[in-house]
DRENDO-1510 file (C-alpha; in Angstrom, 1 decimal, always signed):
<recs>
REC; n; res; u; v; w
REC; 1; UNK; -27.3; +15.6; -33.5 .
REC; 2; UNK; -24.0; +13.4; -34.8 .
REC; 3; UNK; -25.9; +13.0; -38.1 .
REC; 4; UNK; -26.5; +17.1; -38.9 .
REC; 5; UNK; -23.1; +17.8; -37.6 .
REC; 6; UNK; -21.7; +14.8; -40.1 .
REC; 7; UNK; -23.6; +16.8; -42.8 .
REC; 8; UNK; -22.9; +20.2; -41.8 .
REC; 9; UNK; -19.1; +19.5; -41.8 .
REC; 10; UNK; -16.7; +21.4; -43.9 .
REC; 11; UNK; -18.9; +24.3; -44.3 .
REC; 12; UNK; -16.8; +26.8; -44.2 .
REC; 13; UNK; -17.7; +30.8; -42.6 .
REC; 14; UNK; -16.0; +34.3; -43.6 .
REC; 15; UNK; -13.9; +34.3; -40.5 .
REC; 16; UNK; -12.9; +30.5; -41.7 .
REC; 17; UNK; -14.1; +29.0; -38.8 .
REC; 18; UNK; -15.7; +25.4; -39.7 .
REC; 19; UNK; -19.2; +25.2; -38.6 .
REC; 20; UNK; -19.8; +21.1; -37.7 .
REC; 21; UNK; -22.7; +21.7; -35.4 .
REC; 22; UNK; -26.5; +23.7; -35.6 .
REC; 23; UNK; -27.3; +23.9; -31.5 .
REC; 24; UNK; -30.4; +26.2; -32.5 .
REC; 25; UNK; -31.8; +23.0; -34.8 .
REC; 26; UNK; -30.0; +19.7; -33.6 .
REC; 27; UNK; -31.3; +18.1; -31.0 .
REC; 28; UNK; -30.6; +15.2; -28.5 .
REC; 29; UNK; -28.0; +17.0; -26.4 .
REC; 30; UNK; -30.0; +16.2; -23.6 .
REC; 31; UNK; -29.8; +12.7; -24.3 .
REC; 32; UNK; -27.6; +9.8; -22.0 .
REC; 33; UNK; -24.1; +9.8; -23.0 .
REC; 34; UNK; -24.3; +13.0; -25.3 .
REC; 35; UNK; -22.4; +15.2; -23.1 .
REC; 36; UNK; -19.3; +13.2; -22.0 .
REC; 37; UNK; -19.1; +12.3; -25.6 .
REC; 38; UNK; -18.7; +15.8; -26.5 .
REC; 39; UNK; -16.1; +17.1; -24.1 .
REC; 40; UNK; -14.4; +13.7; -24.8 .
REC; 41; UNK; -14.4; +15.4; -27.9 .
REC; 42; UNK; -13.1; +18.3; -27.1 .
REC; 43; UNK; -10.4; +17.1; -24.6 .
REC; 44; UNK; -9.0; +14.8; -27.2 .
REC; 45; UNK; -9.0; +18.2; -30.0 .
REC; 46; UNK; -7.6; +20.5; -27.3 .
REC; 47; UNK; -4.5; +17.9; -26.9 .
REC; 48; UNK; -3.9; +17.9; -30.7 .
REC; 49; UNK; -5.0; +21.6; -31.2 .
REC; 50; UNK; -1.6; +24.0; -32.4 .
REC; 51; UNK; -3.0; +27.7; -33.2 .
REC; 52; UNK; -1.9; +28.7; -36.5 .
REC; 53; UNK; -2.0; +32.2; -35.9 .
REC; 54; UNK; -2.0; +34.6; -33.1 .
REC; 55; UNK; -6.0; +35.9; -32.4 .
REC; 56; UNK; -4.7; +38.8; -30.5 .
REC; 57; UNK; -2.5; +40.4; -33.0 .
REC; 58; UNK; -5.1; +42.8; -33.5 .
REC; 59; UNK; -4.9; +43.9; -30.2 .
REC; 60; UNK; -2.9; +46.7; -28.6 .
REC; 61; UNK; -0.4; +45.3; -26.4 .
REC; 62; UNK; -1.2; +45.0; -22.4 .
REC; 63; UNK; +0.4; +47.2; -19.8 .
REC; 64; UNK; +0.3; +45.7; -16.6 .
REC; 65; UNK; +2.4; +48.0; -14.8 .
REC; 66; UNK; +1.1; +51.1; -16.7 .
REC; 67; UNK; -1.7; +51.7; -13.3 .
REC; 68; UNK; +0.6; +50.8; -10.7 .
REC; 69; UNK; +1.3; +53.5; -8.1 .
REC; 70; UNK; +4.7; +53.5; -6.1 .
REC; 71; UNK; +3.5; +52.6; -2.9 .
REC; 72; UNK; +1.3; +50.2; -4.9 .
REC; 73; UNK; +4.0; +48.7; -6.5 .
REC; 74; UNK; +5.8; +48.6; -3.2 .
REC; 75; UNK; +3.0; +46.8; -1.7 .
REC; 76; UNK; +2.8; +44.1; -4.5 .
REC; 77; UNK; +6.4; +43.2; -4.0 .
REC; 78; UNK; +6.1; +43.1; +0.2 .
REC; 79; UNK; +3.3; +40.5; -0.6 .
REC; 80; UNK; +5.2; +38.5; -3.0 .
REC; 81; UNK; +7.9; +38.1; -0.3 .
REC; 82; UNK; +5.6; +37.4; +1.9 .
REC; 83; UNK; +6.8; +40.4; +4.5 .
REC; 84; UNK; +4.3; +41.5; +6.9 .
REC; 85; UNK; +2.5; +45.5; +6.9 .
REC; 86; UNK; +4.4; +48.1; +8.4 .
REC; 87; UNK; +2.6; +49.5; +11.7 .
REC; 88; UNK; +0.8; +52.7; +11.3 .
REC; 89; UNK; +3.7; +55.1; +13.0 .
REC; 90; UNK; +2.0; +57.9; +15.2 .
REC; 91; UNK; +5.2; +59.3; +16.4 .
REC; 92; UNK; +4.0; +62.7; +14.4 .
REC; 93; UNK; +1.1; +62.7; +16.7 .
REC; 94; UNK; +2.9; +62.8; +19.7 .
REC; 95; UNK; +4.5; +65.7; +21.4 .
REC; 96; UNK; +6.9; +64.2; +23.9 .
REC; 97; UNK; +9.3; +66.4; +25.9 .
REC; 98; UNK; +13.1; +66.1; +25.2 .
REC; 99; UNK; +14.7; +62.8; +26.9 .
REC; 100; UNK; +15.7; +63.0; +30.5 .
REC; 101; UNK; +19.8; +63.4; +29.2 .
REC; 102; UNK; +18.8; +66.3; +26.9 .
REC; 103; UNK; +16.8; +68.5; +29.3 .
REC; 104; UNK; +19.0; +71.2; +29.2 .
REC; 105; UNK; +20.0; +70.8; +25.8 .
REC; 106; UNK; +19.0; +73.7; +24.0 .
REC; 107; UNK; +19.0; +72.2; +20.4 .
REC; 108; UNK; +16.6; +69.5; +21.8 .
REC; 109; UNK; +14.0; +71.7; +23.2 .
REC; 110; UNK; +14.1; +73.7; +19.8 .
REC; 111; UNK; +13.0; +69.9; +18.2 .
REC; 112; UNK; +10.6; +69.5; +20.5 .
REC; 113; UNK; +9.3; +73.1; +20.1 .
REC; 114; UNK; +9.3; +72.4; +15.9 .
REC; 115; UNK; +6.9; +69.2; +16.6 .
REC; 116; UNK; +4.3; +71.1; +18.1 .
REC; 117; UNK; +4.5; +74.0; +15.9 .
REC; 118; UNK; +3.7; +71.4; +12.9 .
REC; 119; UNK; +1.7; +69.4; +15.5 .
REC; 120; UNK; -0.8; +73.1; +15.7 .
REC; 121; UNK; -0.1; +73.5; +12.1 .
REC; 122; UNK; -1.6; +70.3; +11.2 .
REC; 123; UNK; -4.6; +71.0; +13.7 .
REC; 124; UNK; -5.3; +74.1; +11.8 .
REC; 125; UNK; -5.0; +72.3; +8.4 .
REC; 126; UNK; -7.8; +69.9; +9.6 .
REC; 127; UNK; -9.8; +72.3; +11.3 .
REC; 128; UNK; -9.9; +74.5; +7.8 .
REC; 129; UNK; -10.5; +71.4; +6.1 .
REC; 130; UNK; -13.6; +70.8; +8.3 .
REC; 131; UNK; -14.5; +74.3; +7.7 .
REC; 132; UNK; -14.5; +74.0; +3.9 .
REC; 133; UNK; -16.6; +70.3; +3.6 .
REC; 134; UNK; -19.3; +72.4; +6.2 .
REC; 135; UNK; -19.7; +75.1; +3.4 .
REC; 136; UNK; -19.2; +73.3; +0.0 .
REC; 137; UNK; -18.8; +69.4; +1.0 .
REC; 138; UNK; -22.5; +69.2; +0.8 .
REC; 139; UNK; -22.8; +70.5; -3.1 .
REC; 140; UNK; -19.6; +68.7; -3.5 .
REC; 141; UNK; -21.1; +65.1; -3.3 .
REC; 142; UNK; -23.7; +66.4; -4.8 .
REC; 143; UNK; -22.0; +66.9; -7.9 .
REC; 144; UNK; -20.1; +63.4; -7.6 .
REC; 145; UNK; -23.4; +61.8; -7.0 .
REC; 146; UNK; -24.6; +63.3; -10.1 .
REC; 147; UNK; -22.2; +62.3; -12.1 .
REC; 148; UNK; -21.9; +58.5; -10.6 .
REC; 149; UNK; -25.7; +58.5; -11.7 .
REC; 150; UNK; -24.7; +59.9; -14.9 .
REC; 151; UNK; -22.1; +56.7; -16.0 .
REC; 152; UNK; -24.6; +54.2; -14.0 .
REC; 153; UNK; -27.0; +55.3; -16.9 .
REC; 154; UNK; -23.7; +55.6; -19.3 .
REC; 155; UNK; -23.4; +51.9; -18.5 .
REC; 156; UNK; -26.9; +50.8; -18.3 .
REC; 157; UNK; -27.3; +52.2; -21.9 .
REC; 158; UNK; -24.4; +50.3; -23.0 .
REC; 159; UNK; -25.0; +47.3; -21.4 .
REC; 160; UNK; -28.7; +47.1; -23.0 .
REC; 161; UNK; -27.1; +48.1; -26.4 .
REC; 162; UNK; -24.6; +44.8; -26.3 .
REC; 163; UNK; -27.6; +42.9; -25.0 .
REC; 164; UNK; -30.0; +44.2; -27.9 .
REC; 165; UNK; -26.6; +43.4; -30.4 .
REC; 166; UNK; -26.4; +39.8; -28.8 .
REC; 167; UNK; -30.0; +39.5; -29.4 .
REC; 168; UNK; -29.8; +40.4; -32.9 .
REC; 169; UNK; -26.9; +38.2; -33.2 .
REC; 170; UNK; -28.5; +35.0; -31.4 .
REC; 171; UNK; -31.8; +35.6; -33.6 .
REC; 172; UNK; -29.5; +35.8; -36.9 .
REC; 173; UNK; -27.8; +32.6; -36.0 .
REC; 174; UNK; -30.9; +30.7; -35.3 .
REC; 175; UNK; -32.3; +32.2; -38.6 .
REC; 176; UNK; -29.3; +30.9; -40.4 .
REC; 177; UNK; -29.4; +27.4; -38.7 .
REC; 178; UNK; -32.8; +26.8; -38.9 .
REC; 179; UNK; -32.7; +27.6; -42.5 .
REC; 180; UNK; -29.3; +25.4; -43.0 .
REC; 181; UNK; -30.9; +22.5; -41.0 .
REC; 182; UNK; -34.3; +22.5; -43.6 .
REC; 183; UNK; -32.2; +22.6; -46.1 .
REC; 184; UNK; -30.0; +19.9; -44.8 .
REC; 185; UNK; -33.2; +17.6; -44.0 .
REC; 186; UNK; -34.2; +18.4; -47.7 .
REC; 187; UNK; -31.2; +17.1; -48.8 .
REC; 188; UNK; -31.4; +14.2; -46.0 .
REC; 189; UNK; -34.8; +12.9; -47.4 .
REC; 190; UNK; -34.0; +13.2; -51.1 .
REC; 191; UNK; -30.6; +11.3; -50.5 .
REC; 192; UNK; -32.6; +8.4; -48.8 .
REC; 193; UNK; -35.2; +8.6; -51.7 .
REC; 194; UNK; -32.2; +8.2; -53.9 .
REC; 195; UNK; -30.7; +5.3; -52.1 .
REC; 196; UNK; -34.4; +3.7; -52.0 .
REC; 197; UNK; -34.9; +4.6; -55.6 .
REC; 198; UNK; -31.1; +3.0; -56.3 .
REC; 199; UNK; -32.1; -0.3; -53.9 .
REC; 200; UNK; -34.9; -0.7; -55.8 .
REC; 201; UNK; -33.6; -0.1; -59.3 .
REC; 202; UNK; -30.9; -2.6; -58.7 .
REC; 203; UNK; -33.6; -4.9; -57.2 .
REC; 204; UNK; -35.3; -4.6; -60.8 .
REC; 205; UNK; -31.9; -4.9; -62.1 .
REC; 206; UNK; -31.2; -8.3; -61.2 .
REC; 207; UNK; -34.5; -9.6; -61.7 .
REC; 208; UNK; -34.3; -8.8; -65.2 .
REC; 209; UNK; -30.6; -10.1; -65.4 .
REC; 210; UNK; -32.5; -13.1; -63.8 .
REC; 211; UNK; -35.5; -13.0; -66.2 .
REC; 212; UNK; -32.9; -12.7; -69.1 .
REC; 213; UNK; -30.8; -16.2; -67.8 .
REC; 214; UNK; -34.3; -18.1; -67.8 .
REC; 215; UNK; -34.7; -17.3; -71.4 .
REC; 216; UNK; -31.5; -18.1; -72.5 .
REC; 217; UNK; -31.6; -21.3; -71.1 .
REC; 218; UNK; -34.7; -21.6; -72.2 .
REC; 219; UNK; -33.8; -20.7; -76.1 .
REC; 220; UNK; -30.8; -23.2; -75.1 .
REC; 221; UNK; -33.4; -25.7; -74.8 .
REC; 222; UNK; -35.6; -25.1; -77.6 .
REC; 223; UNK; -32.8; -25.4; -79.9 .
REC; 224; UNK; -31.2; -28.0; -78.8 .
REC; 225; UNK; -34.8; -29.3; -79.0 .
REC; 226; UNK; -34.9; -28.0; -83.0 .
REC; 227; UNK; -31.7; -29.7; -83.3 .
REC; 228; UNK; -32.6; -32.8; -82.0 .
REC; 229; UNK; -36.1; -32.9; -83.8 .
REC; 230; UNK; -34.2; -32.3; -87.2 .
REC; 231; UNK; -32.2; -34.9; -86.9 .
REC; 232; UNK; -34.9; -37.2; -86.0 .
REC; 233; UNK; -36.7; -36.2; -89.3 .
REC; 234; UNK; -33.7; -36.5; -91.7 .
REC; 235; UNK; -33.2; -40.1; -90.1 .
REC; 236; UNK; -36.8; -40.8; -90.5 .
REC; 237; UNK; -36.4; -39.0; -93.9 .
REC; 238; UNK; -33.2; -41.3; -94.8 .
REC; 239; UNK; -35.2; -44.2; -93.9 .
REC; 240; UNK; -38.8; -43.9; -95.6 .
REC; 241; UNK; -36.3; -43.3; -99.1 .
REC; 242; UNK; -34.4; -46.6; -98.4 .
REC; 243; UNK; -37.6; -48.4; -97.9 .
REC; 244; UNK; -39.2; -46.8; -100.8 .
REC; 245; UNK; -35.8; -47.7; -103.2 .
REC; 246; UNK; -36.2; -51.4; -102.0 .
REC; 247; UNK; -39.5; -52.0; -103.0 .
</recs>
């Protein structure tokens, strides 16, 4: 796996992202050691990592308040101080009489008369309310049933769309990486033929450099041999004349 990474390293994609790994043609991740060495890897790259850009220019900006209702927002701050919920108040519900003090007040009464006006009032609200989901709450959910169904299969069709693009996209990548890493083991056998055919070139090399020493020494010796045998036969030479002028 290090070894096709080493090789794929540097190559360089439109989106200039540097592609050092094929995990569709590498293999031995499942080997001892493999992983921690990786995230080792990538813990040591995340500490020296400083983005260069921002990624999410591209992006409108987030409103994370745009959503937020009143009471909503009301809520969110009562939990981030930690306050506890407010009891349900039912005093609406109730119709109680004017306070012992205030029985013969008139303006109390008239209070107490207001509450259970809007006391019937509300009755009357609920009891049309009834009336109404009786005749058309049936059709009504109906409808909303209808049209939940209709994004569930809005969804489903998306979702099997991105999973049919993934697919496409997965298959592409493994196309390209199987076809990289071929190429790359190509490249990986003809470099160690070259090395072999270097190793053994040199090897030949030397042996003539070696070949080419023994037969200078050797031409060293033969004429240092002719040398010495020509000056034997001048003295011999020298001395067959001298012999010959004496007699």
């Amino acid at each position: 796996m290090s070894h096709h990474s080493a090789q794929t390293s540097g190559i360089h994609h439109q989106s200039d992202v540097i592609i050092d790994a094929l995990p569709y043609f590498d293999s031995g991740y499942d080997e001892p050691g493999v992983r921690e060495a990786a995230l080792s890897l990538v813990e040591e790259e995340t500490k020296r990592y400083k983005p260069s850009k921002n990624y999410l220019e591209h992006l409108p900006s987030v409103t994370a308040t745009g959503w937020e209702t009143e009471a909503l927002t009301a809520g969110l701050e009562r939990l981030s101080n930690q306050q506890p919920l407010e009891l349900l108040s039912m005093r609406r519900y109730e119709l109680p009489p004017p306070a012992t003090g205030r029985r013969n007040d008139l303006s109390a009464w008239s209070e107490a008369v207001d509450n259970s006006m809007a006391q019937l009032e509300h009755q009357l609200t609920r009891l049309v309310n009834l009336q109404l989901l009786q005749l058309y709450g049936s059709e009504a959910w109906r409808l909303h049933n209808e049209e939940l169904s209709a994004l569930v299969d809005l969804g489903n069709n998306r979702l099997q769309s991105l999973r049919k693009l993934i697919q496409e996209v997965n298959w592409a990548r493994k196309s390209q990486q199987m076809e990289a890493g071929s190429k790359i083991e190509g490249l990986e056998r003809r470099w160690f033929q070259l090395v072999r055919n270097n190793y053994a070139l040199e090897g030949v090399c030397n042996q003539l450099e070696a070949d080419i020493d023994v037969l200078k020494s050797a031409e060293k010796e033969l004429e240092t041999e002719l040398s010495n045998n020509e000056e034997v036969d001048n003295e011999s030479g020298v001395h067959t004349n001298v012999t010959l002028n004496g007699k």
